[in-house]
Residue frames as a rotation matrix with the C-alpha (Angstrom) as fourth column:
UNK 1
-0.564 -0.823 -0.061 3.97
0.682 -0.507 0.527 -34.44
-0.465 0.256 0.848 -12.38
UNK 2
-0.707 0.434 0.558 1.52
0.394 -0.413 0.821 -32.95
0.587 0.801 0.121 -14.67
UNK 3
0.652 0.750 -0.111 -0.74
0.638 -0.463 0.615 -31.80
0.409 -0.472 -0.781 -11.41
UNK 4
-0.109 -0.668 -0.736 2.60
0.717 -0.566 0.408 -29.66
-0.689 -0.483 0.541 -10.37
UNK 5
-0.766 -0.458 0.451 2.97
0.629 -0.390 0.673 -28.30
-0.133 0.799 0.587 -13.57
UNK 6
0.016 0.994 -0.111 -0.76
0.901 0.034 0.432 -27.18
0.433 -0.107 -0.895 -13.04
UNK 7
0.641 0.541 -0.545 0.08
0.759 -0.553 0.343 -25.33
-0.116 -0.634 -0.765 -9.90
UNK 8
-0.415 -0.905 -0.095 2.87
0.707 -0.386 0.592 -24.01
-0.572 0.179 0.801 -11.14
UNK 9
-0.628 0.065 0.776 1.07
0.607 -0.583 0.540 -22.46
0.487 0.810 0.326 -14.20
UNK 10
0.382 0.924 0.010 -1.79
0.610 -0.260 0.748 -20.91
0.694 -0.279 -0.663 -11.60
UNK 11
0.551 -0.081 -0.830 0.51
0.593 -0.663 0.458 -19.51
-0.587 -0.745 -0.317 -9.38
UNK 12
-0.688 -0.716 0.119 2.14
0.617 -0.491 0.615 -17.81
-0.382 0.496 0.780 -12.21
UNK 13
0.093 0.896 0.435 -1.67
0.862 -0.291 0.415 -17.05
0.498 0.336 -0.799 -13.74
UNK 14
0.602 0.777 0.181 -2.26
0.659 -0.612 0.437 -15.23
0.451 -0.144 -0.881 -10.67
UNK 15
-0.227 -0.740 -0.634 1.32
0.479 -0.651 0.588 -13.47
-0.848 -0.170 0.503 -10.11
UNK 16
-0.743 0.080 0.665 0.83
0.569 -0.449 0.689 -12.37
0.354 0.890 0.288 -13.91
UNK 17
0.039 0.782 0.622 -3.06
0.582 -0.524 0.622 -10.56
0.812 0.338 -0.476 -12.92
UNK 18
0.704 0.086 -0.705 -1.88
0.647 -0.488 0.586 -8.90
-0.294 -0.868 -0.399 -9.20
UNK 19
-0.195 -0.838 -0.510 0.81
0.658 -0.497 0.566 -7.55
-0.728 -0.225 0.648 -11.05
UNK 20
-0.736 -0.064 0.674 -1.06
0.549 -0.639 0.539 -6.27
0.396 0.767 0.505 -13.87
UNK 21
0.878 0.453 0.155 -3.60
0.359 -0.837 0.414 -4.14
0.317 -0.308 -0.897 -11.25
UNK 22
0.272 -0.751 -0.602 -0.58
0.731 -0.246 0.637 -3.08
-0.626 -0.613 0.482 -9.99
UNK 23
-0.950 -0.120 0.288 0.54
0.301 -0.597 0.743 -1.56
0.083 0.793 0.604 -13.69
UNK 24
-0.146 0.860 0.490 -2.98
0.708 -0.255 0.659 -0.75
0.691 0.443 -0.571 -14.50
UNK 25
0.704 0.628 -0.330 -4.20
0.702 -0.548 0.455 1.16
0.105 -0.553 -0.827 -11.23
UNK 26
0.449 -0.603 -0.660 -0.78
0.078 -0.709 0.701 3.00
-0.890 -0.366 -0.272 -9.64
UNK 27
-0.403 -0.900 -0.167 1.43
0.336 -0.315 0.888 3.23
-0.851 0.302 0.429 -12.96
UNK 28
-0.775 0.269 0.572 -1.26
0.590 -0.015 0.807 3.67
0.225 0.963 -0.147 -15.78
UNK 29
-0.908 0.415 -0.062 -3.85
-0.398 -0.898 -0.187 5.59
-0.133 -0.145 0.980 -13.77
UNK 30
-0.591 0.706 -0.390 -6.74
-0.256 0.294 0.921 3.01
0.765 0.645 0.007 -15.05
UNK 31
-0.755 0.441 0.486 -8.84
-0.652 -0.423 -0.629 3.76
-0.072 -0.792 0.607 -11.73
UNK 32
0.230 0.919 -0.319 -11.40
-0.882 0.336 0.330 1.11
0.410 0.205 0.888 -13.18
UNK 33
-0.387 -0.383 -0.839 -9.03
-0.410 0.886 -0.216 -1.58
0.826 0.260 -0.500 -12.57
UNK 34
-0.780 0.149 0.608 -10.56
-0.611 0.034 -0.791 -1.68
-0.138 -0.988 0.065 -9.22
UNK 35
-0.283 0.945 0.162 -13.68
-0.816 -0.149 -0.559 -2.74
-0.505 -0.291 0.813 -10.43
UNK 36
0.411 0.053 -0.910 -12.66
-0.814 0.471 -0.340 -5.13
0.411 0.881 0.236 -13.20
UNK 37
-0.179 -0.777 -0.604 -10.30
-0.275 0.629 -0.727 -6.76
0.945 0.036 -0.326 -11.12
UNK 38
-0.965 -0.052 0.256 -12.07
-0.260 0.110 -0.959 -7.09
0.022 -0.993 -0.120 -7.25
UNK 39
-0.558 0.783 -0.276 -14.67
0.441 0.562 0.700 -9.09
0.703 0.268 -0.659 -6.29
UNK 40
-0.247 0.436 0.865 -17.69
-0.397 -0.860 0.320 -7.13
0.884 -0.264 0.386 -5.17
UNK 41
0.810 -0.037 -0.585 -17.38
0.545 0.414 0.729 -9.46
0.215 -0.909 0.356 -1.69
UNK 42
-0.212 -0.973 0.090 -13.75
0.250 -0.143 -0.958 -8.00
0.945 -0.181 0.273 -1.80
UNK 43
0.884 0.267 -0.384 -12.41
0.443 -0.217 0.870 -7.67
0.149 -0.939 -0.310 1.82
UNK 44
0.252 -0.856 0.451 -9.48
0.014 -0.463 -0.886 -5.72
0.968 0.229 -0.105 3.07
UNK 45
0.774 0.250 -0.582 -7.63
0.567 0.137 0.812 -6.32
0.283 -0.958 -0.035 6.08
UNK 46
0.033 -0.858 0.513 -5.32
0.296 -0.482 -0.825 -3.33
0.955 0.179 0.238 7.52
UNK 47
-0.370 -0.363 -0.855 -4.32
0.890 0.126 -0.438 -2.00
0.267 -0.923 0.277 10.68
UNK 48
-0.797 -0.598 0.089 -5.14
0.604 -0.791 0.095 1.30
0.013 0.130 0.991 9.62
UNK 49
-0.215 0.935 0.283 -8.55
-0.424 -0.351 0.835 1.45
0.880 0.060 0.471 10.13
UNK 50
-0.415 -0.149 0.897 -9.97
-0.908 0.123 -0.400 0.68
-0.051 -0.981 -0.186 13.85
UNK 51
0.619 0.750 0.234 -12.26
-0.767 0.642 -0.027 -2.28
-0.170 -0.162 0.972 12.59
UNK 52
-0.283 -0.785 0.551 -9.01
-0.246 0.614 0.750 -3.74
-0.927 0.077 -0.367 11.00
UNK 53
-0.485 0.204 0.850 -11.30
0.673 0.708 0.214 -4.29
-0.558 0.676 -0.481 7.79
UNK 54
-0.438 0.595 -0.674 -12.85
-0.662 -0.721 -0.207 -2.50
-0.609 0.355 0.709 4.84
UNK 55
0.561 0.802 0.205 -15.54
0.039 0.221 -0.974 -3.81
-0.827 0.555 0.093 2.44
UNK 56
-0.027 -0.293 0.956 -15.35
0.975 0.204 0.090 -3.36
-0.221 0.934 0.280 -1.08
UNK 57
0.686 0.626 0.370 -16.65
0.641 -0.761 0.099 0.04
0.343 0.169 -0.924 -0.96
UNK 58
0.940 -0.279 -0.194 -14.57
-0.092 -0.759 0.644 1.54
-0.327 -0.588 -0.740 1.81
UNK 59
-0.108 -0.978 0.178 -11.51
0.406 0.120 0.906 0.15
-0.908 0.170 0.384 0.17
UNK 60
0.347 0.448 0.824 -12.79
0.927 -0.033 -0.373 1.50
-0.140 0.893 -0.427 -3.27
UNK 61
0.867 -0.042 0.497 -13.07
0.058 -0.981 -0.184 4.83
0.495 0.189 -0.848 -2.17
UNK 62
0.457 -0.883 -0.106 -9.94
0.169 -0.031 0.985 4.28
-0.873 -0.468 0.135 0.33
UNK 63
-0.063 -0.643 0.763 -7.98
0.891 0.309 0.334 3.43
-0.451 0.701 0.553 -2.86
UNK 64
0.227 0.400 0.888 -9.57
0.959 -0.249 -0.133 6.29
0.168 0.882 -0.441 -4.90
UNK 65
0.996 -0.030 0.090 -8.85
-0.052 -0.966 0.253 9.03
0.079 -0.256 -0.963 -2.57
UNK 66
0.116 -0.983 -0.144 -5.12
0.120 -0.130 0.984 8.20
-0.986 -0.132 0.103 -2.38
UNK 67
-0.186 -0.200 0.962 -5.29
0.934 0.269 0.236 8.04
-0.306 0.942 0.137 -6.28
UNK 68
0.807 0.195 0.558 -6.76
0.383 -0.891 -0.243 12.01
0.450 0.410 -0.793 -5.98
UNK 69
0.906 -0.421 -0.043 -4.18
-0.133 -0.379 0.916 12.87
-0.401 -0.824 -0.400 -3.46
UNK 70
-0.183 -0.932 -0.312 -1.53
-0.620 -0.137 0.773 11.42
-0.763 0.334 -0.553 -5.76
UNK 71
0.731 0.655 0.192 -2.43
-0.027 0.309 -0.951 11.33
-0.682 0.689 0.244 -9.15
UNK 72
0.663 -0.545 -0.513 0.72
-0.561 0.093 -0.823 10.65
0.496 0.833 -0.244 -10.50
UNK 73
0.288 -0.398 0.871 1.67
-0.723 0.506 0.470 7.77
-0.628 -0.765 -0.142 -8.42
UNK 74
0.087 -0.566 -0.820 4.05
-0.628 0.608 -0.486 5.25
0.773 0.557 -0.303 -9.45
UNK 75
0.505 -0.341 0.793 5.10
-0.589 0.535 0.605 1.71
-0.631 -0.773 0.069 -7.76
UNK 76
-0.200 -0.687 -0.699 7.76
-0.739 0.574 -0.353 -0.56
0.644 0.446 -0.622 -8.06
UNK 77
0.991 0.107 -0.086 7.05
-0.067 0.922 0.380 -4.19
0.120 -0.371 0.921 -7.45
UNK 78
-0.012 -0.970 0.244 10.23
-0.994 -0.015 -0.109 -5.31
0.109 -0.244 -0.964 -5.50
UNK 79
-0.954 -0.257 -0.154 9.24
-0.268 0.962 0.049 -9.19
0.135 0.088 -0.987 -5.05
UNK 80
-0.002 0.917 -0.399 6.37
-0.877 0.191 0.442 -11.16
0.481 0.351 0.804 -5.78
UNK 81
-0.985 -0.134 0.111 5.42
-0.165 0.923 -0.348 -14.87
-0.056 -0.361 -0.931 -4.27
UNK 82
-0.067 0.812 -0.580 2.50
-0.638 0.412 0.650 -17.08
0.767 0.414 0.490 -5.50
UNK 83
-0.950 -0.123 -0.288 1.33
-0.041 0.960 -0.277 -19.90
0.311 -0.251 -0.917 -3.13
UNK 84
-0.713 0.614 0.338 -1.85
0.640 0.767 -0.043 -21.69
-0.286 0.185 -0.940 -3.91
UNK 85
0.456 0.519 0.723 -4.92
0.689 -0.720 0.083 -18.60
0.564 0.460 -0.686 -4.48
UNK 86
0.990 0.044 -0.135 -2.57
0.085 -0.947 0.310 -15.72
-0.114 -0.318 -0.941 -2.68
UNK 87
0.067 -0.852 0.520 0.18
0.750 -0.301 -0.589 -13.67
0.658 0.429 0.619 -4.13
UNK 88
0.502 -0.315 -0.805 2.40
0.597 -0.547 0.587 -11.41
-0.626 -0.775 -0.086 -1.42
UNK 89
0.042 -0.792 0.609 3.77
0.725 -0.395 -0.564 -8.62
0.687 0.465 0.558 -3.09
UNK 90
0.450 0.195 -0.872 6.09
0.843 -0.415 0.342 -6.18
-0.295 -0.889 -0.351 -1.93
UNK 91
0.364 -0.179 0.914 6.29
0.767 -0.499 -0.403 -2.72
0.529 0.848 -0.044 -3.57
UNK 92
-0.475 -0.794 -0.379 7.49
0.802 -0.568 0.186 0.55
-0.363 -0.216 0.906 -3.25
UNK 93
0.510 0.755 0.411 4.78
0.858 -0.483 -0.176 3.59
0.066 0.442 -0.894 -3.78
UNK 94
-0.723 -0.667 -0.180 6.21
0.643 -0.745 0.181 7.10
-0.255 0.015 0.967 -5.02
UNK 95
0.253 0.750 0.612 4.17
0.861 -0.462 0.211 10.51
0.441 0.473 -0.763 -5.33
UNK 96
-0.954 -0.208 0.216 4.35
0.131 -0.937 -0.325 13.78
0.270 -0.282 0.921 -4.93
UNK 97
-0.393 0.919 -0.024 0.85
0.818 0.337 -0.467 14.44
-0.421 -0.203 -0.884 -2.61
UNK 98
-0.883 0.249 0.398 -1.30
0.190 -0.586 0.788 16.97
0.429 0.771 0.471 -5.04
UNK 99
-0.260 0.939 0.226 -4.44
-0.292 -0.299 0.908 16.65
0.920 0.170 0.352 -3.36
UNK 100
-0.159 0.118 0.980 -6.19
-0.983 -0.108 -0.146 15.91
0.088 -0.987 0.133 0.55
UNK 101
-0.639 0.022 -0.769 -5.82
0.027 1.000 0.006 13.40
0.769 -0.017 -0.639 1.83
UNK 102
0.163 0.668 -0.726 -8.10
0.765 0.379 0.521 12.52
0.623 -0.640 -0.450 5.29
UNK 103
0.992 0.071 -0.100 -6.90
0.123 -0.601 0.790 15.44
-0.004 -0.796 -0.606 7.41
UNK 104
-0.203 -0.894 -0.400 -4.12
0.420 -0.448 0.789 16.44
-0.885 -0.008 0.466 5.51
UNK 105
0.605 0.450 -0.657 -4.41
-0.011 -0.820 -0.572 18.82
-0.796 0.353 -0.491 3.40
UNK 106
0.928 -0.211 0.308 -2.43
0.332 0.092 -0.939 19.12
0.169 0.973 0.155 -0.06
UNK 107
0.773 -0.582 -0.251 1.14
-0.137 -0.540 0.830 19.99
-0.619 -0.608 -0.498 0.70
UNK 108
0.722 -0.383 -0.577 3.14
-0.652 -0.097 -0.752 18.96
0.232 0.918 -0.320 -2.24
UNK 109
0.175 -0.964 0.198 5.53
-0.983 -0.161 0.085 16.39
-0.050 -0.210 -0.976 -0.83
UNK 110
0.185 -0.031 -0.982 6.92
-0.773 0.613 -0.165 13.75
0.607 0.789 0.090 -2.57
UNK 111
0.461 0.152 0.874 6.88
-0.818 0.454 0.353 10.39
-0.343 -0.878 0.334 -0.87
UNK 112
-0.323 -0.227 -0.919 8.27
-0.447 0.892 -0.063 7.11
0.834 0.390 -0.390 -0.93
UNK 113
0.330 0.672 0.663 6.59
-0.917 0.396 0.056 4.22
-0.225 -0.626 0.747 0.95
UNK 114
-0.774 -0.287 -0.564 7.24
-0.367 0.930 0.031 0.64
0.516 0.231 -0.825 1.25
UNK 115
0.523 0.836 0.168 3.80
-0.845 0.534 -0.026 -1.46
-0.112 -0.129 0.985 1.44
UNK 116
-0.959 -0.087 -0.270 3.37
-0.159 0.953 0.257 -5.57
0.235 0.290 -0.928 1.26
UNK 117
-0.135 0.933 -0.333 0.34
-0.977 -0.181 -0.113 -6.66
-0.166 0.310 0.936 0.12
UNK 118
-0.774 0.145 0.617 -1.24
0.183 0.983 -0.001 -10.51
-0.606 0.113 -0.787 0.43
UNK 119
-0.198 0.915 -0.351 -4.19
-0.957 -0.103 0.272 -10.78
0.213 0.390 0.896 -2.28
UNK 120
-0.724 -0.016 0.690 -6.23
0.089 0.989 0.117 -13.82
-0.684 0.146 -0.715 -2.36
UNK 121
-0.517 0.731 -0.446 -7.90
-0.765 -0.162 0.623 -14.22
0.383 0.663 0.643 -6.01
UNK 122
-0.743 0.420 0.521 -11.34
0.354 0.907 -0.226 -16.55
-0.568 0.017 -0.823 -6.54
UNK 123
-0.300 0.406 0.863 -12.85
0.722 0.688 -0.073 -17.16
-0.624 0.601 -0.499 -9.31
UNK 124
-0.100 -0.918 0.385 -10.67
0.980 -0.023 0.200 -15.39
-0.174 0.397 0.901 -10.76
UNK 125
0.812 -0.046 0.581 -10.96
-0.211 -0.952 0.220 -12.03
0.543 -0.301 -0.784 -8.90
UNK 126
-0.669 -0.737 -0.097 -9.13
0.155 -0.011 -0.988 -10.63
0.727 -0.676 0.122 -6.19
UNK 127
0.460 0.878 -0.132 -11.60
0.242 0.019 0.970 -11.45
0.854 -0.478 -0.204 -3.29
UNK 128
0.921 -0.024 -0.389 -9.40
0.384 -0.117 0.916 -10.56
-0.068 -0.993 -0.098 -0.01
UNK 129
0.444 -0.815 0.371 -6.51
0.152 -0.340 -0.928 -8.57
0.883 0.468 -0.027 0.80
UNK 130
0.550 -0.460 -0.698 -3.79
0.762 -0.066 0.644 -8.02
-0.342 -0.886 0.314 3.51
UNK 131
0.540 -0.605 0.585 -1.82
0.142 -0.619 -0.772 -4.64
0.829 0.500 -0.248 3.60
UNK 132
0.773 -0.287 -0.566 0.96
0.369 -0.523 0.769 -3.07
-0.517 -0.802 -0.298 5.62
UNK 133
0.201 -0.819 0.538 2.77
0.761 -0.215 -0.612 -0.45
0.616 0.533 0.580 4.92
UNK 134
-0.483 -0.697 -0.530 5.29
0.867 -0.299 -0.398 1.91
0.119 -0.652 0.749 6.57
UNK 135
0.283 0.841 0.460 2.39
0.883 -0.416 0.218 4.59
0.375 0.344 -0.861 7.51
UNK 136
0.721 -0.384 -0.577 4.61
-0.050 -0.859 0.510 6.74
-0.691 -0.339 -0.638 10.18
UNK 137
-0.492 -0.870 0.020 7.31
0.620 -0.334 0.710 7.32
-0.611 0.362 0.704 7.35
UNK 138
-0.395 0.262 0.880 4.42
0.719 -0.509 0.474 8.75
0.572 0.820 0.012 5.29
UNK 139
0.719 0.615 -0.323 3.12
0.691 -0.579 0.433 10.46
0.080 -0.535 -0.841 7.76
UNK 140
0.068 -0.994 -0.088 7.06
0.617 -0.028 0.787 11.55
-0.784 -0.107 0.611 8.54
UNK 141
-0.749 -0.541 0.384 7.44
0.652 -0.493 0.577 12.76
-0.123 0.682 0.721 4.59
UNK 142
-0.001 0.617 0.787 4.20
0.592 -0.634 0.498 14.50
0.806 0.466 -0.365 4.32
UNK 143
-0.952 -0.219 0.215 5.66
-0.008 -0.682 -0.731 16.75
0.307 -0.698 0.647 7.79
UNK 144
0.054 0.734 0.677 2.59
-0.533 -0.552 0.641 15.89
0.844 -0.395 0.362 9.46
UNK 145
0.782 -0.195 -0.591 4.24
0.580 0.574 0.578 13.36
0.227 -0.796 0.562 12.30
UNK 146
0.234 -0.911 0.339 7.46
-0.524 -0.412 -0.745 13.68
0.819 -0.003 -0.574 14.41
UNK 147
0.547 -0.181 -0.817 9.02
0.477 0.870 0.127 11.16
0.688 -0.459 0.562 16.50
UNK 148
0.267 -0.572 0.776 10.79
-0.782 -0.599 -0.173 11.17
0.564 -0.561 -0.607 19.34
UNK 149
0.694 0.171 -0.700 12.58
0.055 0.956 0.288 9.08
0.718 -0.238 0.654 21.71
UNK 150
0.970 0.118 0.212 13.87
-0.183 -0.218 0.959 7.57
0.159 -0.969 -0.190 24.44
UNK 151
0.552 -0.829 0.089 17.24
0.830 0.536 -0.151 6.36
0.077 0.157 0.985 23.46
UNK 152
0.803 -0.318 -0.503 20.09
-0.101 -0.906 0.412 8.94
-0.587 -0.280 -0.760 24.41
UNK 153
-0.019 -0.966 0.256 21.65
0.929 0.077 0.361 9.98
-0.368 0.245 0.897 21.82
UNK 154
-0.354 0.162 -0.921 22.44
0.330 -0.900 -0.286 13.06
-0.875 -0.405 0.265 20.14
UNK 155
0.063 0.742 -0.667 20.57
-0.604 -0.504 -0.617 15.69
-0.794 0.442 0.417 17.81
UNK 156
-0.623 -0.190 0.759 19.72
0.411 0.746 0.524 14.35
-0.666 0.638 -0.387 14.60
UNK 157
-0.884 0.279 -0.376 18.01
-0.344 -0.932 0.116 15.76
-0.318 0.232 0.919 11.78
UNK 158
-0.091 0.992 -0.093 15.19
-0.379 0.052 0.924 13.60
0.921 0.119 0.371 11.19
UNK 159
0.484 0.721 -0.496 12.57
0.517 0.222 0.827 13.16
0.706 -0.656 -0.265 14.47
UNK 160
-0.446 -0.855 -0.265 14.74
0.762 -0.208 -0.613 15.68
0.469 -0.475 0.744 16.51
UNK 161
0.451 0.837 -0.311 12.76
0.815 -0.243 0.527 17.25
0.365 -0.490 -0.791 19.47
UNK 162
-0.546 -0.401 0.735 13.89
-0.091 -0.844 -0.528 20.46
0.832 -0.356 0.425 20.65
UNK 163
0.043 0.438 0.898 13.28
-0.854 -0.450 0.261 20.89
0.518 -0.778 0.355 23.88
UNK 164
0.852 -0.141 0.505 14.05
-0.140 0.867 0.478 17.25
-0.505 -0.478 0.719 25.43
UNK 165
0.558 -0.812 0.173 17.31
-0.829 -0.554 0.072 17.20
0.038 -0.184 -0.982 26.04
UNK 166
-0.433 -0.380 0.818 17.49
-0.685 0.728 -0.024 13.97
-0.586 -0.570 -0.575 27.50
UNK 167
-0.129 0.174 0.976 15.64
0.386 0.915 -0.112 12.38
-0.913 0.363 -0.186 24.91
UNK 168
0.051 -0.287 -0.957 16.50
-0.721 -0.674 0.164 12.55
-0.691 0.681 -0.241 21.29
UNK 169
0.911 0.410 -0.040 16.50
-0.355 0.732 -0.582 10.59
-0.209 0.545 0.812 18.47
């Protein structure tokens, strides 16, 4: 009983420190938390890059340039889960973009995003990470995508192709 009560208090430990880089980096702005709180082995695994992985570094500055691009970013943790050294959270990121991103330029437009995020801490960092998050809707709110499709139906105002008649969103 008393080795439950254990893992219990650790997976709470380390729901209690993924959620406070959460507050600290996106809602407080504390841009160190990166460093205080990842282990300089840190890995990152995402779709969004062709290797599937960043370092510590490339996720550093990854992290840092969305943080110039929207420097007044906010998230909302929507559910958390602990089990054994990795905590899944899944949030909600808001901003208005202020600054370039990769090959988008500043354009002022306010996003919402839904991400889920797997850390795994050791010794007592955050040494690995899993992301996905909904990248064509940002891509969608910052008007630099547009969908289309094959399903016939008619116009709509979001992903609506002029000129293909026969396919519309």
């Amino acid at each position: 009983m008393a080795m439950y009560h254990e893992e219990m208090r650790q997976k709470d430990k380390n729901k209690a420190y993924v959620m406070r880089f959460y507050e600290d980096y996106y809602n407080n702005g504390r841009l160190e938390a990166i460093d205080d709180m990842f282990s300089p082995s840190y890995v990152h695994h995402t779709p969004e890059v062709l290797e599937g992985k960043m370092d510590y570094e490339e996720y550093r500055e990854h992290m840092l340039s969305l943080s110039r691009a929207f420097p007044h970013m906010k998230v909302v943790v929507e559910d958390q889960v602990a089990e054994n050294d990795k905590v899944a959270t899944r949030f909600t990121m808001y901003g208005i973009q202020e600054g370039d991103l990769p090959g988008i330029p500043a354009r002022g437009k306010e996003i919402k995003v839904a991400a889920i995020t797997i850390f795994r801490l050791e010794d007592g960092k955050i040494s690995e990470g899993w992301e996905i998050y909904d990248s064509l809707d940002m891509a969608l709110q910052l008007g630099v995508a547009q969908v289309t499709s094959t399903l016939r139906k008619g116009p709509q105002k979001k992903g609506y192709y002029l000129g293909w008649s026969e396919y519309n969103v």
